[in-house]
C-alpha positions in Angstrom: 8.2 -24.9 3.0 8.8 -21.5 1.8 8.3 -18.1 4.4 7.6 -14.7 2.6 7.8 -11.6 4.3 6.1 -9.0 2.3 6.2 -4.9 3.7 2.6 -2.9 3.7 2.5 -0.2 1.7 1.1 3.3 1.3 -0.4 4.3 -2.4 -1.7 6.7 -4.4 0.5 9.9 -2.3 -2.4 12.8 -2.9 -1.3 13.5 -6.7 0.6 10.5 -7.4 -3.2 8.4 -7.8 -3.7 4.8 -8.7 0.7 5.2 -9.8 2.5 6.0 -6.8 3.4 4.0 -3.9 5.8 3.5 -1.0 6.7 0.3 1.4 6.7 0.8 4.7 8.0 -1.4 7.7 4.7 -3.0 8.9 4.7 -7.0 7.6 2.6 -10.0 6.9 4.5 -13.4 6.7 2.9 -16.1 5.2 4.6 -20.0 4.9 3.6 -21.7 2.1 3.8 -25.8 2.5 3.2 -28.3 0.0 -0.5 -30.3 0.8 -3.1 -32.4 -0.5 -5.6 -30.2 -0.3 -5.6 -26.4 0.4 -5.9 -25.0 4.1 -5.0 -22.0 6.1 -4.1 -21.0 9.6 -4.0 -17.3 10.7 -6.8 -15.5 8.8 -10.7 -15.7 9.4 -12.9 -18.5 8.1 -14.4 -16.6 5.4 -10.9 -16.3 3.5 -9.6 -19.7 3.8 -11.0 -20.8 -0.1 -9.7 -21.1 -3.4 -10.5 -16.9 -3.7 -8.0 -16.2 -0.6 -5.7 -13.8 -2.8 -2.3 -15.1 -1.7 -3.6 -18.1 -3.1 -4.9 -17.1 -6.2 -1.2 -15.4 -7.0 0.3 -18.7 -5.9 -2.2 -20.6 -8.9 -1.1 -17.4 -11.0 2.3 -18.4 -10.8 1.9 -21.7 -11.5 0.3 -21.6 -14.5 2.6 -19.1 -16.3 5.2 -21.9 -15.6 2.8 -24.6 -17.3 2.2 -26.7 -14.0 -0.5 -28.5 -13.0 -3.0 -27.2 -10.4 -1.2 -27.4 -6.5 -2.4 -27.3 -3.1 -0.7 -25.8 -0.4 -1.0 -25.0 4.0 -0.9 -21.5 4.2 0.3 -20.3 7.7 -0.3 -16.1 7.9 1.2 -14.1 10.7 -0.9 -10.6 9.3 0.4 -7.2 11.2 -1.3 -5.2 8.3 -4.8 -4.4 9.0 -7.5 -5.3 6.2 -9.1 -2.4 4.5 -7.4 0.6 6.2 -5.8 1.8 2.9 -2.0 -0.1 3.7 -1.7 -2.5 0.8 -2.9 -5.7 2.8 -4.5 -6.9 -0.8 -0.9 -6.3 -2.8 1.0 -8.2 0.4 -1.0 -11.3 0.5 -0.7 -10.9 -3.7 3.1 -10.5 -3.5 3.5 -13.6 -0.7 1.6 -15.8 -2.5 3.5 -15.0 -6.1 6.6 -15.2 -4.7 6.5 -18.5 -2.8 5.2 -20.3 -5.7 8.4 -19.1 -7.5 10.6 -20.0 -4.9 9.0 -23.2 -4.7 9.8 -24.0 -7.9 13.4 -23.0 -8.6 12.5 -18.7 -8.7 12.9 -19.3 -12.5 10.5 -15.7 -12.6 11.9 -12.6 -12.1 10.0 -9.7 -9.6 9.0 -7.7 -13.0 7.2 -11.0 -14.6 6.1 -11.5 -10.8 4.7 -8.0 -10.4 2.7 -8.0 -14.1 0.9 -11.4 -12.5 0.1 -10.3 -9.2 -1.2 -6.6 -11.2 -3.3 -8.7 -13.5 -5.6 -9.8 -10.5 -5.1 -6.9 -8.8 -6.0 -4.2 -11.4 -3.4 -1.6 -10.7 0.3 -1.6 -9.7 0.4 1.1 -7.6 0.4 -0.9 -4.3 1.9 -4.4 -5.9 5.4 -2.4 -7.0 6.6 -1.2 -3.8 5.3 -4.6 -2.2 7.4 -6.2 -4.3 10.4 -3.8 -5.0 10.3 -2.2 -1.9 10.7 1.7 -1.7 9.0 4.8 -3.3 7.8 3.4 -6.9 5.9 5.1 -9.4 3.8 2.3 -12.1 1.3 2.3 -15.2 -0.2 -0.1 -17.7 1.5 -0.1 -21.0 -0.5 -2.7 -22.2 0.0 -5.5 -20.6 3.1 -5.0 -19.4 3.7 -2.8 -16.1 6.2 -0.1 -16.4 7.5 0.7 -12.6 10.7 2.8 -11.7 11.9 3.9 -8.2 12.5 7.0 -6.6 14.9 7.9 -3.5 13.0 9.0 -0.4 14.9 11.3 1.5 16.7 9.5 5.3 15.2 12.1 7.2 11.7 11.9 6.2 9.5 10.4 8.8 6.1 8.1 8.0 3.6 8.7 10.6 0.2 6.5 9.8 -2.5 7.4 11.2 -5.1 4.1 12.0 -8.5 4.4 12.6 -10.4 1.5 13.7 -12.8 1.0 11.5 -12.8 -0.1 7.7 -13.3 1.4 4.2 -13.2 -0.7 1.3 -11.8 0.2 -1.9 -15.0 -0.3 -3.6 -16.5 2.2 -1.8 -13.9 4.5 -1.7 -13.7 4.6 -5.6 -18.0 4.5 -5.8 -17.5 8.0 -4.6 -15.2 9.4 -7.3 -17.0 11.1 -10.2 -16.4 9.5 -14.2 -15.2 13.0 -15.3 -13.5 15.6 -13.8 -12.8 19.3 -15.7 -9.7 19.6 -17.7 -8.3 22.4 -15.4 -7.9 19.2 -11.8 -6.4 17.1 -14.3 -3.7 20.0 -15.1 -3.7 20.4 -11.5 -2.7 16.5 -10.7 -0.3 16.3 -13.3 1.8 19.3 -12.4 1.9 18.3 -8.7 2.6 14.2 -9.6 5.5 15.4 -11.8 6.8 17.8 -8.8 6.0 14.8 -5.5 9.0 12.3 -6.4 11.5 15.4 -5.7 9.8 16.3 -3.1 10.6 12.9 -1.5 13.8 12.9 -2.5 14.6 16.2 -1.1 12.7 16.1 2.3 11.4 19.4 2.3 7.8 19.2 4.2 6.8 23.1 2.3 7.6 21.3 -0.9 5.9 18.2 0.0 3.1 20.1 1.5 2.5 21.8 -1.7 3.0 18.9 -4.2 0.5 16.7 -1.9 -2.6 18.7 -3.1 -5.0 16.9 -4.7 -8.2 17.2 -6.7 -8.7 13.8 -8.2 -9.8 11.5 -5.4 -9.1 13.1 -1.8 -11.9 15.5 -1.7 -14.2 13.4 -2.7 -13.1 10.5 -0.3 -12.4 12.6 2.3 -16.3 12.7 3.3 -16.0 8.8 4.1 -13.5 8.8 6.6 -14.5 10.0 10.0 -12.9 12.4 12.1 -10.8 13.1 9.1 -11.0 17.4 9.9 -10.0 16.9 13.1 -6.9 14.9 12.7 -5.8 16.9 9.7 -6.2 20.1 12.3 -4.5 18.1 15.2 -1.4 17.5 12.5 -1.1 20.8 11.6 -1.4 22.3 15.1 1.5 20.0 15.9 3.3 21.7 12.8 2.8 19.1 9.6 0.9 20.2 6.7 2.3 17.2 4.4 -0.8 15.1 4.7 -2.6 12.7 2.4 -4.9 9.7 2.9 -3.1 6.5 2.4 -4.4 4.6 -0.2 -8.4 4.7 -0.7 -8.0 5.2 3.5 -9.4 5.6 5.9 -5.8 5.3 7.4 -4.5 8.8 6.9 -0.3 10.0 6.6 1.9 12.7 8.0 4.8 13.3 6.7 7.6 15.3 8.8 11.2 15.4 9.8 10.2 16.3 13.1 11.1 12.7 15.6 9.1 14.2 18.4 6.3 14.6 15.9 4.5 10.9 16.4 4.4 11.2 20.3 2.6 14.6 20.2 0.3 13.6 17.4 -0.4 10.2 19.8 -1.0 12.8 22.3 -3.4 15.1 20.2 -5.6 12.4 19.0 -6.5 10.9 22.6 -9.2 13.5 22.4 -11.2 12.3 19.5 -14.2 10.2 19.1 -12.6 6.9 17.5 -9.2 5.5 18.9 -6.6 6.2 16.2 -3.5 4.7 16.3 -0.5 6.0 15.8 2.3 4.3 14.1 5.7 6.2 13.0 6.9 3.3 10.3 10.3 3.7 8.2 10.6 3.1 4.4 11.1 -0.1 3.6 13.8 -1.0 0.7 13.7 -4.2 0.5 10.2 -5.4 -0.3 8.9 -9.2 -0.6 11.6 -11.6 0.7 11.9 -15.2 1.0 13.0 -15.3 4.5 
């Protein structure tokens, strides 16, 4: 038996879309045992097939090492919530890739491991950090994934923001338009090239300002409820670094401010929906075989 422990993770950052992407301390572990037929414990009936995604990385894996088709008991222990925009897709991707590695002798390295687990994934921007752990910036070069990591400054505080209900990535990205004019574009790229300092420096202003965003957040923004109302409640409690995470609806503050979480808890008790506060370090470690 193999046990994976893979971090969530936060993407996209405002101006850092479908490239940036940081781990954070929330987990999922999955074990991974050797069967004779596939079966899970720990996730809802409708995901226990052959499509379950920690499963298809696991078959990923096996063929690039020219094995014949394997069944495994898949036990998940899931502290990541399912479509709230925290990478719990790339995690069960990541588990599932590296288990069948380590099954096997770990004769792949995280870089080969990462291009599989991107392949069914689409994009790297969540699968790096899951993997790698830390702040990561990713593309396509072809077919290979280009991913390199960034510091993130000690004093910089995570503060997700959970609603309670979902919002799937297909519908997140229905919502974004096929073109956008030459001048938001400009705009992205000047503020993606400035965020990774930002980080590193763990100035909110600065990380206020390079947040801004005109590719994807104001067009999402619309589906996430309540979204005015905790952005106002953040910046009344004196954080303007705010993004969605991922295609959301989970939303992030970012601060240096350790009293910040427990007044923002505070400020959202009066709000519709029950959001959940949850202050969550950087994680630097990414998937491990435990």
């Amino acid at each position: 038996m193999v046990t994976v422990r893979v971090p969530a993770t936060t993407a996209n950052l405002a101006a850092g879309f479908d490239s940036l992407g940081c781990a954070l301390g929330l987990y999922n572990t999955l074990s991974f045992t050797p069967a004779e037929e596939l079966s899970f414990t720990g996730c809802d009936k409708e995901y226990q097939t052959e499509n379950n995604l920690a499963y298809q990385a696991y078959c990923s894996v096996i063929k690039a090492l020219g094995l014949e088709k394997e069944y495994v008991k898949i036990d998940i222990e899931a502290s990541i919530p399912v479509s709230r925009g925290l990478g719990s897709s790339a995690a069960l991707l990541a588990a599932g890739a590296m288990a069948a590695n380590a099954l096997h002798g770990s004769p792949l390295s995280k870089k080969e491991l990462l291009a599989l687990c991107t392949e069914i994934e689409g994009h790297p921007d969540n699968v790096a950090p899951a993997l790698y752990g830390g702040l990561t910036a990713s593309f396509m070069e072809g077919s290979e994934v280009i991913s390199v990591s960034y510091a993130v400054h000690p004093d910089l505080r995570f503060v997700a923001l959970i609603p309670p209900f979902p919002l799937s990535t297909h519908a997140a990205r229905g919502v974004l338009p096929a073109f956008v004019p030459y001048d938001d574009a400009v705009f992205n790229t000047a503020h993606a090239a400035v965020l990774p300092a930002a980080f590193a420096r763990g100035e909110e202003a600065l990380l206020a300002a390079a947040l801004q965003d005109r590719l994807h957040q104001p067009y999402r923004r619309s589906l996430i409820h309540e979204y005015d109302e905790v952005e106002r409640i953040a910046a009344e409690n004196g954080c303007h670094a705010f993004c969605v995470s991922g295609a959301g609806p989970t939303l992030l503050a970012l601060t240096t401010d350790p009293a910040f979480a427990a007044r923002m808890e505070e400020g959202v008790k009066s709000l519709s929906y029950r959001w959940q506060v949850m202050e969550l370090p950087v994680d630097f470690e990414g998937a491990k075989v435990l």
